[in-house]
Residue, then its C-alpha position, 0 to 999 in steps of 0.5 A: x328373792x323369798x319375802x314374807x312380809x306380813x306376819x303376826x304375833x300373839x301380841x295382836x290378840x287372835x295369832x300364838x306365837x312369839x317373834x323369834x318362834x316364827x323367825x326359827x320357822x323363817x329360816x327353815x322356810x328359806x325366807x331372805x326378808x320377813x316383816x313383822x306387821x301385828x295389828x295397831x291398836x285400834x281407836x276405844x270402842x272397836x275390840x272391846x274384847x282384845x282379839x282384833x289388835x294390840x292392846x294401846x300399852x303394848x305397842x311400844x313393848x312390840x316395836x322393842x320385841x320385834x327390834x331385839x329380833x332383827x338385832x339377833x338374826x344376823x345375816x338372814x333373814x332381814x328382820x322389817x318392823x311393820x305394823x298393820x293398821x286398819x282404816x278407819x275414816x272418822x279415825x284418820x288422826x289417830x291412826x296417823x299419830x299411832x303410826x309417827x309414834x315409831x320408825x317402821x319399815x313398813x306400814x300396811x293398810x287394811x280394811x276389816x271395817x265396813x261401817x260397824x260391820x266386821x266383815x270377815x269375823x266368823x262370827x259375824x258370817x250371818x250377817x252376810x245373808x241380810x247384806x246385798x253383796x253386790x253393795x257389800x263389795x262396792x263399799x269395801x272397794x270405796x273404803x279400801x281406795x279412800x284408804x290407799x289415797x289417805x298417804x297413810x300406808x305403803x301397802x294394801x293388804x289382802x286387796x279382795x279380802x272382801x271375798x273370803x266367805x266366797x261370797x262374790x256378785x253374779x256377773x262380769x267384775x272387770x270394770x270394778x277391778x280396772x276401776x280399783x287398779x286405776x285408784x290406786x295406780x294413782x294413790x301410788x301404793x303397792x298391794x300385797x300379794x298373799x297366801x292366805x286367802x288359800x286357806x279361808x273359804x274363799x281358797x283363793x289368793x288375795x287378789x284373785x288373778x283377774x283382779x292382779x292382772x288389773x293391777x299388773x296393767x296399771x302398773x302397781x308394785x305388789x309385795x308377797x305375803x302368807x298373813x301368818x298367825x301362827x309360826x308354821x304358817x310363815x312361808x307357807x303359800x308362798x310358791x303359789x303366790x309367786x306363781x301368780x305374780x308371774x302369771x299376771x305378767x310381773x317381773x318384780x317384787x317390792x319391800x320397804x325399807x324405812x317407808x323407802x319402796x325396793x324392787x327386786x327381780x321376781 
């Protein structure tokens, strides 16, 4: 089954397009399941400038916007309402409340903040020369398992998100990667697997396949996904990524159906 289960709209402040353009493009593509997942709109004081996610006002405009969708889809492809929520610690209570505020199918947890750092603004790439990246990969993976274990979200996007700018520590990586599998085997989460590292610097897949593997051995459900922000962009990918799946060792593919987890022959 073809799924794409994470994609953007305009509304989240650096993505064009609008719902039923990437739907148009769905079809085409083949896609049988699409997600809408558009960025929540983050706590006062993170995105002064409107780009990183939805402005608090239009939530409600996209939940309705995205239902008129599916409603108009028919058959195929099923249309999900999802959303796409950063972790924020000192935040937990308004994200959790943002996300109660509607009946998403699907919630998926991200990790763009590390402390008051974006990691993965391009504008922001400089700071990664100042930054022990050893340490900067460390944190990332601490935030992105706090996140998994929070019971906030059912799937970890873009997992090695941290890797986008190629920068990587020297070394052997496979003792943090069974260590980060472990963690979220246990938080009991599936990850996303997804196209969209393959056209960043990185040009590799989120996670790469070391790390995937990891998760395959601990028995975590991966979703597929391309993290489109642009309706030509939907699907795109997706043929590498389900390679990858299988090359890891599995067989199924997961969505969500009201936070319900499905598991589908690969």
């Amino acid at each position: 089954m073809m799924m794409d289960l994470h994609i953007h709209t305009e509304r989240c402040g650096h993505a064009a397009g609008r719902p039923s353009e990437y739907l148009a493009e769905a079809r085409r593509a083949g896609l049988e399941i699409v997600a809408f997942t558009d960025h929540l709109p983050l706590p006062d004081g993170y995105d002064p400038d409107e780009e990183y996610a939805m402005r608090p006002a239009e939530l409600g405009e996209y939940v309705a916007e995205v239902r008129e969708v599916a409603h108009s889809s028919g058959a195929a492809p099923r249309v999900l309402l999802g959303i796409e929520a950063d972790w924020i610690p000192q935040h937990r209570a308004y994200t959790a409340g943002r996300i109660a505020s509607h009946a998403f199918d699907i919630v998926l947890g991200s990790v763009h903040f590390l402390d008051d750092w974006v990691f993965d603004d391009p504008r922001l790439i400089d700071e990664w020369s100042r930054r022990d990246v050893r340490d900067a990969w460390t944190h990332y993976f601490e935030t992105l398992t706090q996140a998994a274990s929070s019971g906030l979200f059912d799937v970890m996007a873009h997992p090695d998100l941290v890797k986008k700018f190629g920068y990587v520590p020297p070394g052997d990586l496979s003792a943090l990667y069974e260590e980060v599998a472990a963690a979220i085997a246990d938080a009991g989460v599936a990850i996303e697997v997804s196209s969209a590292g393959l056209r960043k610097p990185c040009r590799e897949i989120y996670p790469s396949d070391d790390l995937l593997s990891a998760f395959c051995r601990a028995g975590v459900p991966v979703t597929t996904a391309s993290d489109a922000h642009s309706p030509r962009e939907v699907g795109r990918g997706l043929t590498e990524v389900r390679d990858a799946v299988a090359r890891a060792g599995y067989t199924k593919i997961a969505y969500f159906e009201a936070r319900e987890m499905r598991e589908v022959a690969l």
